[in-house]
N, C-alpha and C positions, 0 to 999 in steps of 0.2 A: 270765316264761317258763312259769309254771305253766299259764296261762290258754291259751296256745300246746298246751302238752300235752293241756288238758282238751278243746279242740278238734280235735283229732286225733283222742283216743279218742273222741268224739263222731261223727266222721264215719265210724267204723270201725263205731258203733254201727249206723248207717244215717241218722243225724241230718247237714246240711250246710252248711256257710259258704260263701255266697256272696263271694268275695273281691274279685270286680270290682265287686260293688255296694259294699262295704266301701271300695276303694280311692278310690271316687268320691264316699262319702258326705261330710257336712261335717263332722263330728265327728270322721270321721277324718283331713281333710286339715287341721283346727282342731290335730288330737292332734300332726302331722305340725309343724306352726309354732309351737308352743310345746316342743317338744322341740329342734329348731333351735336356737329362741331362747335357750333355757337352753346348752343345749351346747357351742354354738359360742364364745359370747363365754369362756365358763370355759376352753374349750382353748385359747382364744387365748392369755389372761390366763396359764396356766400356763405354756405355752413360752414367750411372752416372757420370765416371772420366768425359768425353765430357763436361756434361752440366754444374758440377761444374765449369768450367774454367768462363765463363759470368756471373755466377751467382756469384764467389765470385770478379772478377773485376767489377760487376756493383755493389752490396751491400756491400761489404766487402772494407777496405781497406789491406786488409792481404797482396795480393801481391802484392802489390805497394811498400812494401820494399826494399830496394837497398840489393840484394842476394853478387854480388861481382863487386865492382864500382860502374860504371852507369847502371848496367844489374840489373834490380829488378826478383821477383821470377816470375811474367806474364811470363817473354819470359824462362826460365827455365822451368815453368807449362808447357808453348805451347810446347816445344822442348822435354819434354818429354812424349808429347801426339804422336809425328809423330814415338819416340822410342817406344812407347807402342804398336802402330797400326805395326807395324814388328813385335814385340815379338810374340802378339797375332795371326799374320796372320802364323809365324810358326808353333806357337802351333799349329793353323788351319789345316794347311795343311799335317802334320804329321798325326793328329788325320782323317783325313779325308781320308786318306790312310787306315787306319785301316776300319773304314767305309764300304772303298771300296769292302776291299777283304770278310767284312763279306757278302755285298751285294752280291756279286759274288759266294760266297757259298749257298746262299739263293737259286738265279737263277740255278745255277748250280745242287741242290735238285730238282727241282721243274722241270726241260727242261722235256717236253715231245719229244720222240726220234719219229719223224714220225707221228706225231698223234695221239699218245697212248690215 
């Protein structure tokens, strides 16, 4: 987002992003498909784990098992949904780093110096 802001105050400067050339270039419609490709599959992957959870305690008796004592696998499922939403939100924001700076070479291509 940073790189968003610094192009705004740029264009305020009198400096300007071309954005339809941006939108057309390869790098950006590249940056475009490989964020897709990271994304999608991970949100799939998370709501399915999500919505298995009600779906196999309301039809299933699967996790109704007693996992260790009186803790059946329900609160083991739940407890490793809240460790899974961290995992993924690292993986996120690592990945989303990378993102960043390809966007920022994008912009950084594309700055009209002045008006050009």
């Amino acid at each position: 987002m940073q790189h968003i802001a610094e192009s705004v105050n740029s264009a305020k400067k009198g400096n300007e992003v071309d954005f339809v050339k941006i939108a057309s270039s390869e790098k950006y419609q590249q940056l475009k498909k490989e964020k897709a490709k990271f994304i999608v599959p991970l949100t799939i992957f998370f709501l399915a784990v999500y919505i298995l959870l009600p779906i196999l305690t309301s039809y299933t008796k699967i996790l109704h098992q007693p996992a260790f004592g009186s803790i059946s696998w329900v609160w083991l499922y739940a407890l490793s949904l809240f460790i899974l939403t961290w995992i993924l939100c690292g993986i996120y924001v690592k990945k989303a780093a990378k993102f960043d700076e390809a966007a920022k070479e994008v912009l950084n291509e594309n700055h009209l110096k002045g008006g050009e």
